[in-house]
N, CA, C and O atoms as a GROMACS GRO file, in nm:
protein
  276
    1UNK      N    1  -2.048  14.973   9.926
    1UNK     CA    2  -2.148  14.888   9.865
    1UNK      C    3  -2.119  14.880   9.716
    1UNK      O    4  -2.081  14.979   9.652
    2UNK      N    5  -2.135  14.776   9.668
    2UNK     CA    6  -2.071  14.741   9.507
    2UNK      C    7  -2.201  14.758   9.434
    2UNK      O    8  -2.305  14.742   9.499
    3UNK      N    9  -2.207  14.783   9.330
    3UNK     CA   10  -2.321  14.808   9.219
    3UNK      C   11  -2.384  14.674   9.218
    3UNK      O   12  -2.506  14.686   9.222
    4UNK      N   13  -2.343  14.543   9.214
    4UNK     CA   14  -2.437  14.449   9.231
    4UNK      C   15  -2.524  14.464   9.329
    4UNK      O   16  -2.642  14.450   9.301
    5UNK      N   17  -2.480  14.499   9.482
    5UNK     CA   18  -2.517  14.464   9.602
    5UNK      C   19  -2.614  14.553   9.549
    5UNK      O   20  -2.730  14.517   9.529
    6UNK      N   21  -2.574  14.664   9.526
    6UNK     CA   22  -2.746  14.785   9.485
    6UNK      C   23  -2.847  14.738   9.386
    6UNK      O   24  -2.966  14.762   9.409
    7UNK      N   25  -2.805  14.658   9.252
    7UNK     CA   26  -2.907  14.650   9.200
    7UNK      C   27  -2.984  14.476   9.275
    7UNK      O   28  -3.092  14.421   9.254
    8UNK      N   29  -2.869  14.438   9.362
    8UNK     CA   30  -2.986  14.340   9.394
    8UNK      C   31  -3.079  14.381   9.478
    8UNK      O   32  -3.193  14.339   9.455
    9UNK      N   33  -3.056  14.483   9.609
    9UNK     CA   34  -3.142  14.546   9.673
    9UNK      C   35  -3.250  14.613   9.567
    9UNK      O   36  -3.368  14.584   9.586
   10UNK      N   37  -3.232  14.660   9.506
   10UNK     CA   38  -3.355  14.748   9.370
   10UNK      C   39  -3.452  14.608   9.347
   10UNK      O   40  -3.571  14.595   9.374
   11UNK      N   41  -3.376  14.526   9.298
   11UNK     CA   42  -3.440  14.423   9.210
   11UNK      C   43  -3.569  14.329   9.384
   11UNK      O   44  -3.679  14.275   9.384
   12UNK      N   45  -3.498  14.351   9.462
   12UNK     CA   46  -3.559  14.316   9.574
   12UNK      C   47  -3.700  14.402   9.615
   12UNK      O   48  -3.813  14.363   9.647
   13UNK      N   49  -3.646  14.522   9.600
   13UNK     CA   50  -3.776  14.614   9.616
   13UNK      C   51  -3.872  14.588   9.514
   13UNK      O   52  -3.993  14.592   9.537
   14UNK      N   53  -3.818  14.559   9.391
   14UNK     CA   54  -3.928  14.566   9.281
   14UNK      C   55  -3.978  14.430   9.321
   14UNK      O   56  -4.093  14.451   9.359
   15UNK      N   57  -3.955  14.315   9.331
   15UNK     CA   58  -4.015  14.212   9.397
   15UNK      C   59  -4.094  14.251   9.481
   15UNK      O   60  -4.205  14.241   9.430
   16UNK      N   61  -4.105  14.304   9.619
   16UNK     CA   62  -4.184  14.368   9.707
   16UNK      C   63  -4.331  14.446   9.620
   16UNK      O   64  -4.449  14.410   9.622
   17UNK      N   65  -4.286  14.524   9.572
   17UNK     CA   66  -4.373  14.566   9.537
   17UNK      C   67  -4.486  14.531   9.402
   17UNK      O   68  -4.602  14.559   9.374
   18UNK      N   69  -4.385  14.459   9.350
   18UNK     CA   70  -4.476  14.386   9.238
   18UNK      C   71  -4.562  14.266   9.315
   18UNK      O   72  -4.675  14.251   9.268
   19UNK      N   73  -4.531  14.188   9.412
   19UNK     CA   74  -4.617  14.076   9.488
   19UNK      C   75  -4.713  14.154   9.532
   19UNK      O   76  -4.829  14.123   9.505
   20UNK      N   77  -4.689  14.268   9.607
   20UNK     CA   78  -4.770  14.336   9.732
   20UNK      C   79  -4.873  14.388   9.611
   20UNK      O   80  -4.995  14.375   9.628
   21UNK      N   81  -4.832  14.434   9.513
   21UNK     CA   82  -4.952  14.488   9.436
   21UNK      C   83  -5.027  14.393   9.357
   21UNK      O   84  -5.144  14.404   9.318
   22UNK      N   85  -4.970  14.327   9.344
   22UNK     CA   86  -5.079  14.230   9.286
   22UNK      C   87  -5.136  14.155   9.353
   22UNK      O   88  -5.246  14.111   9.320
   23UNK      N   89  -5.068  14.117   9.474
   23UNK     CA   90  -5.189  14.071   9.568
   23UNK      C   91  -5.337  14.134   9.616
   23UNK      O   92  -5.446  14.087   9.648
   24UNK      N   93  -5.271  14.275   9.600
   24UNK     CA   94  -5.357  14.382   9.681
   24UNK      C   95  -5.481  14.398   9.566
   24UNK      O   96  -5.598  14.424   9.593
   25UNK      N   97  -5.416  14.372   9.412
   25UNK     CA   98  -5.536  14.376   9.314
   25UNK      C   99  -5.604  14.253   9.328
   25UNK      O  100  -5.722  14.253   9.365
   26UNK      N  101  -5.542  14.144   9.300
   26UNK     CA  102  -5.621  14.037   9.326
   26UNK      C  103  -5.760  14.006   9.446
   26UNK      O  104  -5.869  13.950   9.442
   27UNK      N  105  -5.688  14.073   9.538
   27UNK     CA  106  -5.804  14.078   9.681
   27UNK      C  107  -5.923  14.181   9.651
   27UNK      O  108  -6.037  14.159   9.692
   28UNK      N  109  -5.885  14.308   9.566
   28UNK     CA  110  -6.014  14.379   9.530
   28UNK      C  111  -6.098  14.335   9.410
   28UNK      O  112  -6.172  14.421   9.362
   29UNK      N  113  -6.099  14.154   9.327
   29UNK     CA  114  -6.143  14.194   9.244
   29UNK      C  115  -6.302  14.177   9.248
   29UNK      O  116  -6.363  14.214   9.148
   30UNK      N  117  -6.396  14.109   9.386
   30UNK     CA  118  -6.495  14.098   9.389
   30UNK      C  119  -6.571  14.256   9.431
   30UNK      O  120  -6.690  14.274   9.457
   31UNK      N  121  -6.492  14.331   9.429
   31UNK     CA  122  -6.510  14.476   9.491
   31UNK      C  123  -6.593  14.572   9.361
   31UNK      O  124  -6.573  14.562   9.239
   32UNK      N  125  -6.684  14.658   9.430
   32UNK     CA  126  -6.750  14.748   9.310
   32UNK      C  127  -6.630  14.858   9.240
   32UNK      O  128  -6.541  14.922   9.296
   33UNK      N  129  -6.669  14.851   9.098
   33UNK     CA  130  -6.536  14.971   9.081
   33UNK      C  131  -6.509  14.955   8.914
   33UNK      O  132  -6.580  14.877   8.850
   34UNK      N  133  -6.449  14.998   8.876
   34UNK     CA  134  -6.397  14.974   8.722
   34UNK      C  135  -6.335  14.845   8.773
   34UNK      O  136  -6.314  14.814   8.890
   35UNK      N  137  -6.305  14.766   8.652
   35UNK     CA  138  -6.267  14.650   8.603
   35UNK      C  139  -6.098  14.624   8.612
   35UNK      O  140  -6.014  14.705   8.650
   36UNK      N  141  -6.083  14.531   8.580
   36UNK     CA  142  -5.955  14.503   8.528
   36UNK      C  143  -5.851  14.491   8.681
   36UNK      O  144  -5.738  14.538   8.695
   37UNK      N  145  -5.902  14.444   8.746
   37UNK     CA  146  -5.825  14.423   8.840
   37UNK      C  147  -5.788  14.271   8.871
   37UNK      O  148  -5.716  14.230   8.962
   38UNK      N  149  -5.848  14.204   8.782
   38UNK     CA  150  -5.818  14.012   8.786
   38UNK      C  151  -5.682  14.036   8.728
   38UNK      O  152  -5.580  13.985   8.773
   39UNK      N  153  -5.686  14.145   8.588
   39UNK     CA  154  -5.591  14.138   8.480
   39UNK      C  155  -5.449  14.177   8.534
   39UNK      O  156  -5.347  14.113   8.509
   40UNK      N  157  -5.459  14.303   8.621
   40UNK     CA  158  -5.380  14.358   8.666
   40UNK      C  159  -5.305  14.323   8.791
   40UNK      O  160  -5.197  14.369   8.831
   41UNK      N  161  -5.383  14.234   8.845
   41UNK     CA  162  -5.300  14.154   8.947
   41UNK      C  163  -5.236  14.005   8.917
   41UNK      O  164  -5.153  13.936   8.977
   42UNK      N  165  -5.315  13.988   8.794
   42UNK     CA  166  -5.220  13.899   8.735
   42UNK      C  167  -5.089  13.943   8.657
   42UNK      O  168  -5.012  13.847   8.651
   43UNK      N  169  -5.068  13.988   8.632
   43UNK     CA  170  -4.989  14.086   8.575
   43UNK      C  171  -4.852  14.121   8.635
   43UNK      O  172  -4.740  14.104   8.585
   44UNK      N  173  -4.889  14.178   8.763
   44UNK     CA  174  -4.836  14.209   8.856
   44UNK      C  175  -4.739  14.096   8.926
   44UNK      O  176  -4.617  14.086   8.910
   45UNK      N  177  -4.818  14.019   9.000
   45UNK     CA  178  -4.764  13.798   9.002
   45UNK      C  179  -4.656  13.788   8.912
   45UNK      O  180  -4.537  13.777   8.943
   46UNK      N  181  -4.701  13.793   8.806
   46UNK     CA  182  -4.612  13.727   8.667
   46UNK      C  183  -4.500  13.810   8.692
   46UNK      O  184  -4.402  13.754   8.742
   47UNK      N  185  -4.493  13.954   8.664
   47UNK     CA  186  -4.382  13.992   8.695
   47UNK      C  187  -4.303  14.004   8.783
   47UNK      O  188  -4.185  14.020   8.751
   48UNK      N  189  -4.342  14.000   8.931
   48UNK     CA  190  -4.277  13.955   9.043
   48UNK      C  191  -4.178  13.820   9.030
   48UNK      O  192  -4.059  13.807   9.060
   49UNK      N  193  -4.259  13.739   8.983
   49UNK     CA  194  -4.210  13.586   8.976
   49UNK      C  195  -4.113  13.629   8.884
   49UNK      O  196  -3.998  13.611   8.926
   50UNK      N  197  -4.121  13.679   8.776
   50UNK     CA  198  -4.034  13.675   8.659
   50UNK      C  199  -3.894  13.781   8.723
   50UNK      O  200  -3.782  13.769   8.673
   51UNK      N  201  -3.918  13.860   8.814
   51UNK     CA  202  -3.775  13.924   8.908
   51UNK      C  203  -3.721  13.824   9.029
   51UNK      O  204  -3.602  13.824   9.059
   52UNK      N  205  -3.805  13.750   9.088
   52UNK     CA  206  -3.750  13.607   9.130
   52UNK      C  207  -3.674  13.536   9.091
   52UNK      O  208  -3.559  13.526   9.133
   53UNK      N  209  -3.739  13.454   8.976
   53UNK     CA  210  -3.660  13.399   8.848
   53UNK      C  211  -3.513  13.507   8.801
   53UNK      O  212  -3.405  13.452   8.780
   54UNK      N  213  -3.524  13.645   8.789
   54UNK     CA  214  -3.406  13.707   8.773
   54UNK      C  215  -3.278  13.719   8.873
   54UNK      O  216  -3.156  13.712   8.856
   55UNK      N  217  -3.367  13.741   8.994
   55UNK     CA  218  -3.215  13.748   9.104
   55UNK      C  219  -3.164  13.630   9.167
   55UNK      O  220  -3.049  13.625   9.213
   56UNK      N  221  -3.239  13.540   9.170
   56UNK     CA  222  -3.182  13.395   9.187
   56UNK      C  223  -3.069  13.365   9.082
   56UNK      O  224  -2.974  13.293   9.112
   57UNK      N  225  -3.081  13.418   8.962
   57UNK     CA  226  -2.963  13.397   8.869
   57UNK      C  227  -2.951  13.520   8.801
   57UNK      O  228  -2.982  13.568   8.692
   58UNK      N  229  -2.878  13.563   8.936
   58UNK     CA  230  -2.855  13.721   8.850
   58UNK      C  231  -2.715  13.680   8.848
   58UNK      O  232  -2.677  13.758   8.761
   59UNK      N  233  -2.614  13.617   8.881
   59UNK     CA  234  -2.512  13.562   8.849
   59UNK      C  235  -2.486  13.491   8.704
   59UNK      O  236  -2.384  13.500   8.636
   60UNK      N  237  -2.584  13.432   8.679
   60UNK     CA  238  -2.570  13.341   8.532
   60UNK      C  239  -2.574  13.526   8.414
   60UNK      O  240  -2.500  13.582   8.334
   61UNK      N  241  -2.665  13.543   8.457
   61UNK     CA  242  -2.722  13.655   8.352
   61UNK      C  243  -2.613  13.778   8.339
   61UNK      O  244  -2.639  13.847   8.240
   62UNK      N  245  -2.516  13.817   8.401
   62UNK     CA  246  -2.416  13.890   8.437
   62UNK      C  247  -2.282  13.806   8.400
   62UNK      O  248  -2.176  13.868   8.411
   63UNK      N  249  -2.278  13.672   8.359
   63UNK     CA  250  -2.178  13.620   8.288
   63UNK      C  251  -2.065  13.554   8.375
   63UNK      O  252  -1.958  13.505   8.338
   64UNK      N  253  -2.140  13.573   8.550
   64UNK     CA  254  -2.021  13.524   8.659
   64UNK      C  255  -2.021  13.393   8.649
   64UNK      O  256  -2.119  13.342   8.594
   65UNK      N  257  -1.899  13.294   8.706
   65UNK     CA  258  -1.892  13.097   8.735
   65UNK      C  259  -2.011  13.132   8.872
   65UNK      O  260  -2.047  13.231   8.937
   66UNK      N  261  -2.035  13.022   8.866
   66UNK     CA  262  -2.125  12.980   8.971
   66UNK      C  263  -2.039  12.964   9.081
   66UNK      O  264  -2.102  12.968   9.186
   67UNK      N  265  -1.938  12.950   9.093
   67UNK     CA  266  -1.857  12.923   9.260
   67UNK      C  267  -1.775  13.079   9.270
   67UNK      O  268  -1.697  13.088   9.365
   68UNK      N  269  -1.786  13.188   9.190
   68UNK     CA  270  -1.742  13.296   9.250
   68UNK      C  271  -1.872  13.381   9.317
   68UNK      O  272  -1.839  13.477   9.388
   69UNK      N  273  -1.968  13.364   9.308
   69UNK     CA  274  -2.091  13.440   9.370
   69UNK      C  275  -2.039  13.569   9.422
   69UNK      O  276  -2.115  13.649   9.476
   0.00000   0.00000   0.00000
């Protein structure tokens, strides 16, 4: 396994878990409890998306041509 193939699997997990948690905040925020869970699952979204946005062009960002993938 080549060091890309690993950090794209990583970067995959952190996707996983950044959606799953911010979904999971978002769904508690009508729930009794301390606060800040609109904030934090927004939060969460944004950065998911923003590791989306990263491994879709984790090629550009790593300096590879687009036809050696």
């Amino acid at each position: 396994m080549s060091l890309l193939s690993f950090h794209r699997g990583l970067i995959a997990a952190a996707i996983v878990f950044c959606l799953g948690y911010g979904g999971w905040e978002l769904f508690r925020v009508g729930q009794p409890g301390p606060g800040g869970s609109m904030a934090l699952g927004s939060v969460f979204i944004l950065l998911g998306l923003a590791l989306v946005y990263y491994l879709l062009r984790l090629n550009r960002f790593l300096g590879y041509d687009e036809g050696n993938g």
